[in-house]
C-alpha positions in Angstrom: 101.6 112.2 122.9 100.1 109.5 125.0 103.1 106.7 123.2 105.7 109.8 123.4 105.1 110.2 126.6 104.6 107.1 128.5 108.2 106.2 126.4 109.9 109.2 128.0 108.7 108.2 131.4 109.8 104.6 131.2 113.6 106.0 129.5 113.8 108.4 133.0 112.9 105.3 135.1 116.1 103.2 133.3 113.8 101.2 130.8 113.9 100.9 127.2 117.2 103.0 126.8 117.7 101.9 123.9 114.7 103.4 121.7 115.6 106.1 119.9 112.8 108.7 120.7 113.4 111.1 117.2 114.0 107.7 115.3 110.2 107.6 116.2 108.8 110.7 117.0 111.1 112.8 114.8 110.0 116.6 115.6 106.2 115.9 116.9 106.6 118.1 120.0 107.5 121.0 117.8 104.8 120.1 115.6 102.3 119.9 118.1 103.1 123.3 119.6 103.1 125.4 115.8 99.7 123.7 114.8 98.0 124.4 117.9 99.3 127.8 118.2 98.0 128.2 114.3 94.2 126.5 115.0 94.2 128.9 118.5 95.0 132.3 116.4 93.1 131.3 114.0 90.2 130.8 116.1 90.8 133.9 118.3 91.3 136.0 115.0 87.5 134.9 113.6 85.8 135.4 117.2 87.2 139.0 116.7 85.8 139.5 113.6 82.1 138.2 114.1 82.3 140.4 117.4 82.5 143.3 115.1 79.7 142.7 112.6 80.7 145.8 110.5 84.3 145.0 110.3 85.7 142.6 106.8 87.4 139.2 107.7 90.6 139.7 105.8 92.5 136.7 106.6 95.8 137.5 104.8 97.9 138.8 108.0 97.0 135.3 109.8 97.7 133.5 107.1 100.8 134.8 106.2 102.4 134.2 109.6 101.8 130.5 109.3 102.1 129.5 106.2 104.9 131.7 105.3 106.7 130.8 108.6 107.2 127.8 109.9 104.0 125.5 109.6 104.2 123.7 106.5 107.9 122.9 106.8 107.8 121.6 110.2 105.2 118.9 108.7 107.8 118.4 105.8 110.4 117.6 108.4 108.2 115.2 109.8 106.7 113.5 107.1 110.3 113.0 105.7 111.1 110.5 109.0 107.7 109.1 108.4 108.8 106.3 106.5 111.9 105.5 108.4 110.2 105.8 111.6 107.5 103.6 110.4 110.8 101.0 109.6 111.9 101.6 112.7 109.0 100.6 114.5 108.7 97.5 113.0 111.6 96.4 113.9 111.1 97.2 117.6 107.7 95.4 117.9 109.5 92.5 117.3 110.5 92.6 120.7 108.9 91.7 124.0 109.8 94.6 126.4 108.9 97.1 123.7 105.6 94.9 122.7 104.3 95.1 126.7 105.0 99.3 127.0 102.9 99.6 123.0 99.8 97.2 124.3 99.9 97.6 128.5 101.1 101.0 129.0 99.7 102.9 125.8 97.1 101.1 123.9 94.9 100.6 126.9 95.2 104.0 127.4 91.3 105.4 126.8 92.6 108.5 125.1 94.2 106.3 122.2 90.5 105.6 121.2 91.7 101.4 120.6 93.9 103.0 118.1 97.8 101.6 117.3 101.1 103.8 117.0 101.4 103.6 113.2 98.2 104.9 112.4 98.3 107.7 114.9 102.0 108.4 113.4 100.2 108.9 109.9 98.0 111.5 111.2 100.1 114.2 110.5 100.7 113.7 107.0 97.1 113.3 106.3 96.5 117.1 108.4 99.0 118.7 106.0 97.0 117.6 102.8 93.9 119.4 104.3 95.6 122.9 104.6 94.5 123.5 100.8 91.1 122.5 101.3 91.1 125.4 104.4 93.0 127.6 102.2 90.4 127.1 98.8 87.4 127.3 101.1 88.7 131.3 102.4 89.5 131.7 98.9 85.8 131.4 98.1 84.5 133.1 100.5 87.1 136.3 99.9 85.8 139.4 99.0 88.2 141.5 98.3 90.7 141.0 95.3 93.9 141.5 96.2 93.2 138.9 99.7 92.2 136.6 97.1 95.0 136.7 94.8 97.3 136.1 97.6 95.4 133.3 99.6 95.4 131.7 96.1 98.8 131.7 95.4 99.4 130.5 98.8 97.5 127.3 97.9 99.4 126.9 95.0 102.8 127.4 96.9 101.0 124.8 99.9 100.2 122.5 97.1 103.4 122.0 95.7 105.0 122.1 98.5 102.8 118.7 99.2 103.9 117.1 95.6 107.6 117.9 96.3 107.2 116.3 99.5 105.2 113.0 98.2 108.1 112.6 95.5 111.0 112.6 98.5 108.9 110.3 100.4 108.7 108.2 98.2 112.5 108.3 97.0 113.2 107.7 100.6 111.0 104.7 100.4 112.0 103.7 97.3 116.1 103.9 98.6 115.3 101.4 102.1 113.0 98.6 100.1 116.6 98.4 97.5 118.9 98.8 101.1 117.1 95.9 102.3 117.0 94.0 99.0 120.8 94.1 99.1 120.5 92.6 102.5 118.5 89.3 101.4 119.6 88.9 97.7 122.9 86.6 97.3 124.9 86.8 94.3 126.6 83.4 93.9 130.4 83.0 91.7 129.6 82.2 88.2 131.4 78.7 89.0 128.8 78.1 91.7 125.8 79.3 89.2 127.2 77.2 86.3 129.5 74.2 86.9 130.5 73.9 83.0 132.9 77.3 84.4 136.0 75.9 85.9 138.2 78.0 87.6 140.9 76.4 89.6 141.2 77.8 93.0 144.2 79.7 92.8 142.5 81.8 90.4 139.6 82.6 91.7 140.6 86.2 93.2 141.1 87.3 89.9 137.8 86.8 89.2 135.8 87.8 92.2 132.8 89.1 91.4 132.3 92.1 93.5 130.3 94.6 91.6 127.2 92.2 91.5 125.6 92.8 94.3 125.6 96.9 93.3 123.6 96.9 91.3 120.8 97.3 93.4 122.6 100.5 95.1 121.7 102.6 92.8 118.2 104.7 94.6 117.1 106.0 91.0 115.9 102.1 90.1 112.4 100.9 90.7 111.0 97.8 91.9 107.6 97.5 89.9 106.3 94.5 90.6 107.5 91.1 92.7 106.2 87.6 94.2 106.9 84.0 94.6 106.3 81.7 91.6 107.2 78.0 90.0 110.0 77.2 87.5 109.8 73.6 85.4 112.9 72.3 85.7 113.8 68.9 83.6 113.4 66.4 87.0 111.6 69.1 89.7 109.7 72.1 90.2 111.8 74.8 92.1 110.4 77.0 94.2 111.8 81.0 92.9 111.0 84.4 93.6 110.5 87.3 91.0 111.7 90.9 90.8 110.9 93.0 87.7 112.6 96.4 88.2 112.2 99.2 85.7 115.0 98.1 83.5 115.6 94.6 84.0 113.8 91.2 85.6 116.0 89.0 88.3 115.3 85.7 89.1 115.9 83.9 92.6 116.0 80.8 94.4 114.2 80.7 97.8 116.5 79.2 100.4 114.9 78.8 104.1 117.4 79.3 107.0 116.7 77.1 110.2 118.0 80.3 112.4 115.2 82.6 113.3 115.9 85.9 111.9 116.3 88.7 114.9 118.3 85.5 116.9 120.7 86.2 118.8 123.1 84.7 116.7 121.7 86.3 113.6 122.2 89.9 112.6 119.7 92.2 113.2 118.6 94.4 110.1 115.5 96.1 110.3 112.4 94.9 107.9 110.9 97.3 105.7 107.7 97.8 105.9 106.9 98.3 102.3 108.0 95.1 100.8 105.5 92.4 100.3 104.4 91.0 103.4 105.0 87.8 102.2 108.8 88.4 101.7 108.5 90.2 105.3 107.5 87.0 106.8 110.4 85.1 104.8 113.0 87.7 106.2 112.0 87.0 109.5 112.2 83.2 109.4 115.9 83.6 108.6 115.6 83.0 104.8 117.3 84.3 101.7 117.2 85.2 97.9 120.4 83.1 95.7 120.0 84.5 92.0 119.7 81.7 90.1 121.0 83.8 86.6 122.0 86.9 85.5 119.7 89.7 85.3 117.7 89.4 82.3 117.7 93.3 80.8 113.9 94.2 79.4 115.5 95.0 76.0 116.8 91.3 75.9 113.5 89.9 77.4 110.7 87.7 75.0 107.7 87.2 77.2 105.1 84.7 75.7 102.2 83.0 77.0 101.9 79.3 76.9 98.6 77.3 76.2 97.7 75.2 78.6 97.2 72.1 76.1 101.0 72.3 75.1 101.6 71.5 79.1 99.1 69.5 80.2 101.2 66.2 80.0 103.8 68.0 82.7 100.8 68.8 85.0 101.7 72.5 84.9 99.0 75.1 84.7 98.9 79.2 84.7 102.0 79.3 82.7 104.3 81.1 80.7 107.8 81.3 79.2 110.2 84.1 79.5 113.3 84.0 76.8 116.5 85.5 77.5 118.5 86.8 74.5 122.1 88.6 73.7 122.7 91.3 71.9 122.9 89.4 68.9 119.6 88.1 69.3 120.2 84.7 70.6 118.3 82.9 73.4 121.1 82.4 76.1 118.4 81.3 78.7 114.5 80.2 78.6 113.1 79.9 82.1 109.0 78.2 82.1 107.3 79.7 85.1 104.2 78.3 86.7 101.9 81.3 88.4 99.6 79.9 91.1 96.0 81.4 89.6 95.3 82.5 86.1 94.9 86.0 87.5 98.6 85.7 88.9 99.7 84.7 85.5 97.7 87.7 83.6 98.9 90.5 86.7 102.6 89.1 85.9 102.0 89.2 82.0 101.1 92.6 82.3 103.1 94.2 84.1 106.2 92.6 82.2 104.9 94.2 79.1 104.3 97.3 80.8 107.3 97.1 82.0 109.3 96.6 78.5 107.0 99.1 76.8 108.0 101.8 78.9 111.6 100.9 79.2 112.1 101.0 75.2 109.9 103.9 75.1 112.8 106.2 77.3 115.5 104.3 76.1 114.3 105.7 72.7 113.4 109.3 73.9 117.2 109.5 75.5 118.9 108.2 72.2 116.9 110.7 69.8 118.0 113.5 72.1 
């Protein structure tokens, strides 16, 4: 309240216009008044009780106003912006007007406790996950039967409630890292990936290539696993960048830019806050992701490790080869990658294989059904 407030003060006095205040905030002041309202009744209705010493503590009417009503669904409706408002403030602390009203005008305040605004944003998520542990420790102390039945199977309607909730967040999460992939990832002409394709100029519309970079559009596909590592080239070592979705494993060349991302000459897209923050930092100096081939599908991908006395000679070390085939089973591409520890290389390993086992696994399931 101390952030929400102090930024409402500073918007009346002409400053910082531009913030959005639900962007960040979302429906806090609501949330603020229904939980206190609940913790006051709550507490009002047990004084009550102990008052009268003969009288049972049958917490179902209390109970049912809340968490029947509105309580647990005005957390849902803020946890949902959680993610996006976590985005969102990234972004802004990249600027100097916003950074002097988060560390002058809020932080210092004693009442924040030296704590930042993301993780007093998070608090509310982590007070919904506790409203089972309240509701399982009544259950246990309930006498009567028929209180208990019902507190019980508002735990269970509580709980799932929370699992429906941590499956959308995550979707949501899921949906902004691939946005803001789309955003960094280039997808060159096949004449500028391979110059044995020529295509004069006057036929190059034909052949525009416009689907490729839709592919990651699609918010049902997963990024498992991703980082910087070498590929051997015949003359150099190029610096590329890995991303091993669940159904297929893209490859790309690191281009730095000399303009500063957030310039004013550059377009500003917000970072996301769950990517890597090595690629976070990348973003922000202006660079970008070329793919250096096509995406190598996990049922067309041979993964094997390479000893290091076969490689010695080339100074490489930490490495293995990945081998792309065709549906006819031949190898259209072989790319030797050089991790920067042995425990880089093994992590990598693994989750390739993980990756391909569980791919063929529902890629079988769907064809026998």
């Amino acid at each position: 309240k101390v952030f929400m407030n102090t930024l409402k003060y500073l918007q009346s006095n002409e400053l910082l216009l531009d913030v959005d205040l639900w962007r960040l905030f979302a429906n806090l002041e609501e949330l603020n008044k229904i939980s206190l309202s609940f913790v006051e009744d709550f507490f009002e209705f047990v004084k009550k009780l102990v008052s009268k010493s003969d009288s049972s503590m049958d917490f179902s009417s209390i109970l049912r106003k809340f968490f029947q009503g509105d309580l647990c669904q005005t957390h849902q409706i803020y946890c949902l912006n959680y993610t996006s408002a976590v985005f969102y403030l990234e972004n802004l602390r990249q600027r100097e007007d916003f950074g002097i009203y988060l560390k002058q005008w809020c932080e210092q305040n004693e009442q924040c406790k030296r704590l930042h605004l993301p993780e007093l944003l998070v608090a509310p998520l982590h007070r919904l996950t506790r409203y089972p542990l309240l509701l399982n420790n009544i259950w246990k102390r309930s006498i009567d039967e028929t209180e208990k039945s019902f507190i019980w199977s508002l735990k269970e309607k509580v709980e799932k409630s929370i699992w429906d909730l941590e499956g959308k967040v995550k979707w949501l999460d899921n949906f902004q890292k691939l946005r803001q992939l789309q955003e960094v990832i280039m997808w060159p002409q096949v004449w500028d990936r391979d110059k044995r394709f020529f295509v004069p100029e006057c036929l190059k519309q034909y052949l525009r290539e416009k689907s490729s970079e839709n592919i990651l559009s699609s918010a049902n596909r997963l990024l498992l696993h991703e980082g910087k590592l070498t590929l051997a080239e015949s003359t150099r070592l190029l610096e590329v960048y890995l991303f091993l979705f669940d159904d297929f494993l893209l490859i790309t060349k690191i281009k730095h830019n000399k303009k500063k991302y957030g310039s004013s000459d550059t377009s500003v897209i917000p970072i996301c806050p769950s990517l890597t923050p090595e690629l976070q930092s990348f973003i922000r100096e202006g660079g970008f992701c070329t793919v250096l081939d096509q995406p190598i599908p996990l049922d067309r991908l041979i993964l094997k490790n390479v000893d290091p006395i076969h490689i010695t000679v080339f100074s490489l070390r930490n490495a293995f080869l990945i081998q792309h085939e065709n549906r006819y089973r031949q190898c259209i591409a072989v790319f030797l990658l050089q991790a920067q520890t042995e425990t880089s290389k093994k992590t990598w390993m693994s989750q390739i294989e993980t990756a391909i086992s569980n791919y063929t696994t529902q890629h079988e399931t769907k064809q026998s059904t």
